[in-house]
Each structure stands twice: as C-alpha cells, then as structure tokens.
C-alpha positions in Angstrom: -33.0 8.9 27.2 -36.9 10.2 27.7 -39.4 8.3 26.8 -42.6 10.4 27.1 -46.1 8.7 26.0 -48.6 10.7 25.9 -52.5 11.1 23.2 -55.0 8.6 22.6 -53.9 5.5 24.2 -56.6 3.4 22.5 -55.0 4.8 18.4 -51.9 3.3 16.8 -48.7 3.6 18.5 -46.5 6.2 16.2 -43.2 7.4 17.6 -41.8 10.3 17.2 -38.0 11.0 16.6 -36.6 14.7 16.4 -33.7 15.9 14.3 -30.7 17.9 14.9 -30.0 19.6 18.1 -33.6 19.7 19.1 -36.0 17.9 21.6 -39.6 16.5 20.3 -41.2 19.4 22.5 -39.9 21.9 19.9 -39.6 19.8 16.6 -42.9 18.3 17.0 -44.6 21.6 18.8 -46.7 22.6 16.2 -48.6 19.2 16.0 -48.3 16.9 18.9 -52.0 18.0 20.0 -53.0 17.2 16.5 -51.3 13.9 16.5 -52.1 12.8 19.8 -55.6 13.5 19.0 -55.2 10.1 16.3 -52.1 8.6 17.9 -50.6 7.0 20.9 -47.5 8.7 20.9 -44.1 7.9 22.0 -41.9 10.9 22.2 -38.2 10.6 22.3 -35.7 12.8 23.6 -32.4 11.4 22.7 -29.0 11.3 25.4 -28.1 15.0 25.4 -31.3 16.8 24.7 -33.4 15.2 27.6 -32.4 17.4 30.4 -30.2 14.5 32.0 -26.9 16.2 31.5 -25.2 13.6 29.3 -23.2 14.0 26.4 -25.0 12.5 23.4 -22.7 9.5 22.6 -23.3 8.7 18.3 -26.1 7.5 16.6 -26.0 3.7 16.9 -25.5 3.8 21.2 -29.2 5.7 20.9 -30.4 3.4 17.9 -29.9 0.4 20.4 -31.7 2.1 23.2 -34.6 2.7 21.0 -34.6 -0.6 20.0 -34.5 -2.0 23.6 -37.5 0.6 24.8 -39.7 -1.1 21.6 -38.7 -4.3 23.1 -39.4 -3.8 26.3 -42.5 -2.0 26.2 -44.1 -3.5 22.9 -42.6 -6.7 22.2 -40.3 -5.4 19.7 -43.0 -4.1 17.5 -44.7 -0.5 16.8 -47.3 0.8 14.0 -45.4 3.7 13.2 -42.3 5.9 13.3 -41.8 8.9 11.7 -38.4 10.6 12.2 -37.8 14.5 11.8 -34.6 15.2 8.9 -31.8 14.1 11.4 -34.7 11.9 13.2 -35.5 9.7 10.1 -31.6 8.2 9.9 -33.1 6.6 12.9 -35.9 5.3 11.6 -33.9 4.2 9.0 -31.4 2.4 11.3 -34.6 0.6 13.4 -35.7 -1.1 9.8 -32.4 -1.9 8.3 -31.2 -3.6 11.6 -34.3 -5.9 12.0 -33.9 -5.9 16.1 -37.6 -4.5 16.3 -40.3 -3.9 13.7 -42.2 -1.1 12.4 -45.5 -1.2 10.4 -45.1 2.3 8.5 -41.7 3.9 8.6 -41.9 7.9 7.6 -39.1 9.8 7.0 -39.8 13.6 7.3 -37.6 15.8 4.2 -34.6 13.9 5.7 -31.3 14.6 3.7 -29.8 11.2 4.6 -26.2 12.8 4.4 -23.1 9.9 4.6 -19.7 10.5 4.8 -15.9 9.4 5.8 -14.4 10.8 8.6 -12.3 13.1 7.7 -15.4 14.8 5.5 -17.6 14.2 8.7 -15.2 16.2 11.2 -15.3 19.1 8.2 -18.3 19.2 8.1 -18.8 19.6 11.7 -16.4 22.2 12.2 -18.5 24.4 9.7 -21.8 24.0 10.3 -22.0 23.1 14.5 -21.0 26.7 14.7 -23.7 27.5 12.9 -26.2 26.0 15.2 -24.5 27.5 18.2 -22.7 30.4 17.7 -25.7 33.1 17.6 -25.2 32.4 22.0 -24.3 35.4 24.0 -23.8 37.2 20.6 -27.2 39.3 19.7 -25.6 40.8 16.2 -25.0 37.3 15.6 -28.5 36.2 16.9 -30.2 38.8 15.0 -28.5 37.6 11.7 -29.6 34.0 12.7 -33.1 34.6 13.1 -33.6 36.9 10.3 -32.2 33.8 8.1 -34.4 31.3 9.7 -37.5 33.4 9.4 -36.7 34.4 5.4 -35.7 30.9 4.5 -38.3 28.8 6.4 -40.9 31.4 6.8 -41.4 31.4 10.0 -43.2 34.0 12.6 -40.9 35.4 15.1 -42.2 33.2 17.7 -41.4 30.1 16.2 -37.9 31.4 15.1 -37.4 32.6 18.4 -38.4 28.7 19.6 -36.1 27.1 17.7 -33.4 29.3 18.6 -33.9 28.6 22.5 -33.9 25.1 21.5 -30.3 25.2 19.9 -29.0 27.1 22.9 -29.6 25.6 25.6 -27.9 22.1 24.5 -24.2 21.3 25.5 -22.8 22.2 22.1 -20.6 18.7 22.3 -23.5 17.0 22.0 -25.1 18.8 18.6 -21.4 18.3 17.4 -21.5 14.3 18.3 -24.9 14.2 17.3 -24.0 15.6 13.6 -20.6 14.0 12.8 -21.9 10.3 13.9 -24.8 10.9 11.7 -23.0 11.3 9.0 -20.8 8.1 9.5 -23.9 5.8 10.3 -24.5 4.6 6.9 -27.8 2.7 5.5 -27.4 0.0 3.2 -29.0 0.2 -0.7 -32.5 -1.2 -1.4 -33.4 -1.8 1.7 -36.6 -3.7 2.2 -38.2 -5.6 4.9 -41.1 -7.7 4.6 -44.2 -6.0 6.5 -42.8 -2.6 6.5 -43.6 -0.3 4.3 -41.4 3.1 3.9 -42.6 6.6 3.1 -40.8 9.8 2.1 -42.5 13.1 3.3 -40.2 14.9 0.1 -39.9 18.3 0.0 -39.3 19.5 -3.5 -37.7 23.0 -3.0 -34.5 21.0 -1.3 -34.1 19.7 -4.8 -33.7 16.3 -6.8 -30.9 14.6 -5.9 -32.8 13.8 -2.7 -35.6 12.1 -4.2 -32.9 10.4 -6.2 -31.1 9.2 -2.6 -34.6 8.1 -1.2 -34.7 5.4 -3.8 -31.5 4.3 -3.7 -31.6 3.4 0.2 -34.9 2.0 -0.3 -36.9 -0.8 -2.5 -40.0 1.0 -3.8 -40.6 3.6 -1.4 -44.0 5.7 -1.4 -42.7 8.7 -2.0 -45.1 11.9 -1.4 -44.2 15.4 -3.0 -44.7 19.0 -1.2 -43.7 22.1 -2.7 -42.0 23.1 0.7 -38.5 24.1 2.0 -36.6 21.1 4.4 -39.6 20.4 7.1 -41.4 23.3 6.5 -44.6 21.6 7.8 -43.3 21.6 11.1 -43.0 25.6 11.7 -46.0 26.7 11.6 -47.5 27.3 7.9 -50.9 25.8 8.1 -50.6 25.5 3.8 -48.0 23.2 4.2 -48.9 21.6 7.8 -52.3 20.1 6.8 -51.2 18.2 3.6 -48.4 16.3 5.6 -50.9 15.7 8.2 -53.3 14.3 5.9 -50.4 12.1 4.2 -49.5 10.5 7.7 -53.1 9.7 8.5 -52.9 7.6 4.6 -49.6 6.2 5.8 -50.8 5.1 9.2 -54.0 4.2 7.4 -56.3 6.2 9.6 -57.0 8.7 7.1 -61.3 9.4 7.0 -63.2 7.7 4.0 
C-alpha cells in the first residue's frame, strides 16, 4: 500500500481513494494541484497499483489497512474522504465499520454494484477483458480509445492516460479488485453520528443510482451534475469546476 501526503499541510486532511484498475496519480491527475492547493492530502494507491508488485488481495484486506494508516497517523479520525466510482465502496466500508471516523464522506458517481458469487465471477469474466484486452493489440486499442474519447469526451491525451494506466497493472489484480467489490456489501440506512455523506450524482448514468444512494444511506446530501460516470475527473473544465466547488461546500471551505 502507498501512502503519499502531499498540498497544504496546514488545510483539512481529505483523502483520496481511486477506483478501478487505476492509481490516484491518474484518477485524481486533473485536480490534485487544485486540491492540494485547499487540502492536506492523503493519496492512496491500493495493494496492486502501487508499484510493489503484489497481487491486490479483495476489498476488505485494503479497507483494514486504510483503517490502520488513519489510526496510526491521525488517531483514527480524518475530515474528509472522497472515493473515485470503485474508490467510494471504500469510503463506504471506513463509515459503516466504525474502526475510524470521517467528518464528510464523498462518494464520486460511484455505482455501488453488489452481487453473489457466481454473478460476481460473470461479471468479471466480461468486463476485466475489457479493461485489459486493448494490450499488445492496436486494432483493439484503437477501438478502446475511440470509445473512451466518444463516451467520456475526453482529449486524446487523457484517453491515452487512462489507457497506460489500465496496462501496466497485473491484470489479476483489476480482476480481484472488481469481483471482491462486488461481494463487499454495505448495509441499508447507514448513518453514523458526526458524519455526514455526500453523493457527487451524475445524472446521465441514470436513476436507479440515485435510488441506490438512498437506500445505503440515511439522508444523504445528494448533489446533481448533468455528466457521464466521473466525467469531472477527465478533463472538461464545465463539469470539473462545479464538483470542485461542491467539495469545497462539503468540506466546508467553500468562499463566502
């Protein structure tokens, strides 16, 4: 696991968890400078996507090494954590278990997917591929990026980025790293006294998200963006600035 801290040591501490198959240096790319302008950050790369060589082992080994880092380093409390799609069934995790506490939970578009076994190893075996496959294969790669770019609108440097990022993990990590997520369940109205949850929700991903959101969680502020899954993160200033501005409201740093 990597722990790297890094901004304005003297601002709230917010950590930073990425989501599937990436590290924080690519997830968070586009606005760690901003954030760290605000924020102490703690930026995670998780067993498997910190350049150690492990295998990432499932979601609740990595939950309890968070949890001991917090307790170790803050006394088993931080002002912030906002977790990127896969990222956020962390955060998620770090409140429901109660080992450590966090002010402001944020969970970024997540999709909070849960599933039985035999559903979770399907699932893998379709869309791991996905995420991998385009290696050593440039008809493949080309497809890939053209799909990325048209469905996330991103540049072709950013598309390029996140394709780099998805090749150069140990593909039996991304797989362990998907199917344990999908078996590490979070309990229904969840709610924590001195926590307070928020839902970066991006609409174009549709409804039944929103709907999932409050199921999981007892009145959660919930903030609408006309955006595609974490959008904000690759590079389109129209939809980078509003989610900024939300955190800032979240973390309650936002200017008067």
């Amino acid at each position: 696991m990597q722990f790297d801290e890094m901004g304005n040591r003297s601002g709230k501490t917010l950590m930073l968890l990425p989501g599937t198959a990436c590290d924080y240096q690519t997830n968070f790319g586009t606005v760690l400078d901003r954030l760290g302008e605000k924020y102490h950050l703690i930026c995670v790369n998780y067993d498997g996507f910190d350049g150690s060589g492990q295998i990432f082992p499932d979601m609740i080994t990595v939950t309890e090494k968070i949890e001991k880092y917090i307790l170790d380093h803050y006394n088993g409390r931080i002002d912030g954590a906002i977790g990127s799609s896969l990222g956020s069934t962390f955060v998620g995790q770090l409140i429901q278990r109660r080992n450590i506490h966090i002010d402001q939970g944020i969970f970024g578009s997540p999709d909070l997917d849960q599933s039985g076994k035999f559903s979770a190893w399907l699932q893998s075996k379709l869309v791991v591929p996905l995420l991998t496959g385009f290696t050593g294969n440039e008809k493949k790669r080309a497809k890939t990026k053209a799909k990325l770019q048209s469905f996330f609108e991103m540049n072709d440097d950013m598309a390029e980025r996140f394709m780099a990022c998805f090749s150069k993990f140990d593909p039996r990590s991304i797989r362990n790293e998907y199917y344990s997520d999908l078996l590490t369940w979070l309990q229904d109205d969840i709610h924590v006294e001195g926590t307070q949850v928020h839902f970066i929700y991006a609409a174009r991903m549709g409804k039944k998200y929103l709907k999932r959101y409050k199921k999981y969680f007892r009145d959660p502020d919930i903030r609408t963006f006309d955006m595609q899954h974490e959008q904000w993160l690759f590079g389109g200033e129209q939809y980078t600035a509003p989610v900024l501005k939300a955190i800032d409201e979240f973390m309650g740093t936002a200017e008067q």
